[in-house]
N, C-alpha and C positions, 0 to 999 in steps of 0.2 A: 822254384815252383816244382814241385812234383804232381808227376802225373799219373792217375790212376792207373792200374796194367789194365782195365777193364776196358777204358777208353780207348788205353795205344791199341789195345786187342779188335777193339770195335772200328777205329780208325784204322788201319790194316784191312780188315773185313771189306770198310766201303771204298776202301781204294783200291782190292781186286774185282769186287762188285765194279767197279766204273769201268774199267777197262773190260770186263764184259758185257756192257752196258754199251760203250763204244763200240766194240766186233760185233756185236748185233743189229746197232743202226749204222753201220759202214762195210763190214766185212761178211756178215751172211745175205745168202740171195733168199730172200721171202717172199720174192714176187707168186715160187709156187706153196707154199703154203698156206699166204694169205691174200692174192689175188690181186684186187683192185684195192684194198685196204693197204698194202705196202709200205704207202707212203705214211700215212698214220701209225703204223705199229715202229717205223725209222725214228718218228720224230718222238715219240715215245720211249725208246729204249735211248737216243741222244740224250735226252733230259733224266732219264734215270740216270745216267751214266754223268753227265753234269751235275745233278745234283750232288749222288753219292760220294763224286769227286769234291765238289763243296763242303761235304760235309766231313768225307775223311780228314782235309786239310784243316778243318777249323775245330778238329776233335782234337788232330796231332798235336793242332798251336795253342788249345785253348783259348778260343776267340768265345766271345760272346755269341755270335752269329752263328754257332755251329747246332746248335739244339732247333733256329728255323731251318735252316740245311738243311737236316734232318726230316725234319716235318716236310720240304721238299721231297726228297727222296720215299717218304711214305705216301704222300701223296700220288707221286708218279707211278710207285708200285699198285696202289689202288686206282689208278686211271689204267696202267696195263690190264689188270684182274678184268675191269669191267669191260673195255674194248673186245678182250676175249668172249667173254660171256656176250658182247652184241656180233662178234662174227663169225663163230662157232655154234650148232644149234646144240640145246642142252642136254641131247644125247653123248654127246662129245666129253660130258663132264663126267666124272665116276660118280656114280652115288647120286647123279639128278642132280633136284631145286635140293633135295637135303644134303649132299655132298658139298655142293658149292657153299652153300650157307656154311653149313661147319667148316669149310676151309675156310670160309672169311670172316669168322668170329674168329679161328684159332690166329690166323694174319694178323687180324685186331688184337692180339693180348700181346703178342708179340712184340707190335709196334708198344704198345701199351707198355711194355716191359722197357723196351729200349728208350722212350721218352722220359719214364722214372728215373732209370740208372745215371743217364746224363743229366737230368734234372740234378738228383743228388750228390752225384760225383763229380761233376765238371769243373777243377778249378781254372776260374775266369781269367786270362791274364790281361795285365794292366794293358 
């Protein structure tokens, strides 16, 4: 079975994404940047950091499960996006309600992109 270099490239990707995904809910102190929310943005940046790691492994192996993974780790990145937008006020954001918007459609095509390519490229292994 061969596997696409786009995949090993993408799996590589989410498996230094994890381990920074890790150091952010274990090894940075956020208590001051995000106060009483803390624990929320740990448990957050764990599960990115798990998913991504899910996701890199089942990219590497070509497992079937690796395209939900994935959709995990989109997910989680979209539960970050918004936790910021509920604990930051929206001065905080560049460009306002229209900055943040355009970043999170441009997030959206992204994901969008990476869900095709895996779609179409993933060979499955038995």
């Amino acid at each position: 079975m061969n596997r696409p270099i786009g995949i090993t490239l993408l799996a590589l990707l989410l498996g230094w994404l994890s381990i920074a995904g890790f150091l952010w809910a274990f090894a940075v102190p956020l208590e001051e940047a995000f106060g009483e929310y803390d624990i929320v943005m740990r448990v957050l940046a764990f599960l990115y950091g798990a998913f991504a790691l899910a996701s890199s492994v089942g990219l590497f192996k070509c497992k079937w499960w690796a395209r939900r993974a994935a959709w995990g780790w989109m997910v989680c990145c979209a539960a970050t996006m918004g936790a910021f937008v509920a604990i930051f006020p929206i001065s905080f954001f560049l460009g306002g309600y229209l900055g943040l918007v355009a970043f999170g459609v441009f997030v959206a095509l992204i994901f969008y992109a990476i869900d095709n390519y895996v779609r179409k490229h993933l060979p499955v292994a038995a």
